[in-house]
C-alpha positions in Angstrom: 0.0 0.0 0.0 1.7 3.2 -0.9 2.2 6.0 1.5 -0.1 8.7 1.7 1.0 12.3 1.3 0.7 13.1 4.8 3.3 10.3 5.7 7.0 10.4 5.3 8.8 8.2 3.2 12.3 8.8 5.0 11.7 6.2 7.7 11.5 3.5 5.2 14.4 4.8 3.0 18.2 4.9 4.4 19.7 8.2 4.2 22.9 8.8 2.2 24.7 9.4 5.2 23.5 5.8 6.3 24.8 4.3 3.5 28.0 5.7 3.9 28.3 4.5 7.3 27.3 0.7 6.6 29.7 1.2 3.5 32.5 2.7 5.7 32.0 -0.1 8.6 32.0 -3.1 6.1 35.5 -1.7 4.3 36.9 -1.6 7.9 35.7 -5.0 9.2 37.3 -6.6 5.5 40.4 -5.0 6.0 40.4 -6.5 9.4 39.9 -9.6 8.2 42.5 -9.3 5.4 45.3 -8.0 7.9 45.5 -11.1 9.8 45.4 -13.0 7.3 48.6 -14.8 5.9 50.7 -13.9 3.0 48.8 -12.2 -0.2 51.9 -13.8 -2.1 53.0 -16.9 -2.7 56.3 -17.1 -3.5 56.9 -20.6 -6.0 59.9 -22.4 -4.2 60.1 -20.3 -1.3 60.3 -21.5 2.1 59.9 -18.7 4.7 61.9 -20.5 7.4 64.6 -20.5 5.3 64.4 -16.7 4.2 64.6 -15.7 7.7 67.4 -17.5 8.3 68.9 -15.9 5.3 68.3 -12.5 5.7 70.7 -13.0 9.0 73.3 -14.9 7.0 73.6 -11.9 4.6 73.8 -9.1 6.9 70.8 -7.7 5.8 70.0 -6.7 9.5 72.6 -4.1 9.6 70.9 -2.2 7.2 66.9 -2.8 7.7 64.7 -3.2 10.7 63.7 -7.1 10.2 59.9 -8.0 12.4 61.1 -12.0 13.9 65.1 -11.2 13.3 67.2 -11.1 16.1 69.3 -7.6 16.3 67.5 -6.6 13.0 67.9 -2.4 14.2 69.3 -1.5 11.1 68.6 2.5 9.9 70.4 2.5 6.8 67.3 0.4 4.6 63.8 1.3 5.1 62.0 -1.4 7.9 60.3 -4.3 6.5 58.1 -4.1 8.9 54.5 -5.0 7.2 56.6 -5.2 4.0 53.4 -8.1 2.8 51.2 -5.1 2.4 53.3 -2.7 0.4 52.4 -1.7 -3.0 55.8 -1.0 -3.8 59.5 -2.1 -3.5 62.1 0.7 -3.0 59.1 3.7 -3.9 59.0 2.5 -7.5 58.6 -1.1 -8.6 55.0 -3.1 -7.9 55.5 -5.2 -5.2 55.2 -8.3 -6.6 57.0 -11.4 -6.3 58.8 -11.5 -9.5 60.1 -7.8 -8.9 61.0 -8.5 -5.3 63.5 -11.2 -6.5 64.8 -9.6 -9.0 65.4 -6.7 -6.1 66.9 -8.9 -3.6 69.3 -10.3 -6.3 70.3 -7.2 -8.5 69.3 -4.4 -6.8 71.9 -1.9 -8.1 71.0 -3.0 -11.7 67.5 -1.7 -11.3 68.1 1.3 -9.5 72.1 2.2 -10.2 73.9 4.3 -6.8 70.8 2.8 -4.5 71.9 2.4 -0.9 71.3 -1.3 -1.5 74.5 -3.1 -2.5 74.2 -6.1 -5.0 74.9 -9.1 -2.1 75.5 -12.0 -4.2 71.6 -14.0 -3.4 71.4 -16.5 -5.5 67.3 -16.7 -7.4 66.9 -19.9 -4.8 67.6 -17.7 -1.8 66.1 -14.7 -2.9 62.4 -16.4 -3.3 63.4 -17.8 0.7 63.6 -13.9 1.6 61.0 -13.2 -0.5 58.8 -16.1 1.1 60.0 -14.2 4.6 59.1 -10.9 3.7 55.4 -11.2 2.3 55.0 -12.9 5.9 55.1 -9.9 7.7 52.0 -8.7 7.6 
């Protein structure tokens, strides 16, 4: 039965504001649910375990702040901390498994005079780290 003109509509209809609300809640609730989550990548022939142990093996702690590495206070590097939700690696590449490698590997032949020195990772230990990194989430 439809309304009649002396009765308001606005009760039955959700206001804009409303909507923004419910729309604003349910972003927040999925990106709850998305932050504990585990890794959004999956590195092919990584093993995490590994990676951490590698990124101590090369010295990458005196350089970066490492989340689960022991004496990981490095200031040179940016932190890795939450380094699984970045959108980019070193402000300019998509983060991206294939680009993180190939970062981890060959940094200086990607960005030339970069703070981060080419270390010798073989492809094999640079998905490990890889694997590590999109952990930390």
């Amino acid at each position: 039965m439809p309304p009649s003109p002396h009765q308001s509509t606005a009760a039955a209809t959700p206001s804009r504001a409303v909507l923004r609300a419910a729309a604003v809640a349910s972003s927040w609730i999925l990106l709850a649910a998305t932050a504990s989550a585990g890794p959004i990548w999956q590195v092919v022939g990584g093993d995490a375990r590994r990676g951490l142990a590698l990124i101590e093996a090369h010295g990458c702690v005196a350089c970066h702040t490492v989340p689960g590495v022991r004496n990981a206070n490095g200031n040179v590097g940016p932190p890795l901390t939450r380094f699984g939700d970045r959108t980019y690696i070193a402000g300019m590449l998509r983060n991206t498994p294939e680009n993180l490698i190939r970062w981890i590997r060959v940094p200086q032949s990607i960005v030339p005079g970069n703070a981060m020195p080419d270390m010798g990772v073989t492809e094999a230990q640079a998905r490990d780290i890889a694997a590590y990194l999109y952990t930390l989430r």
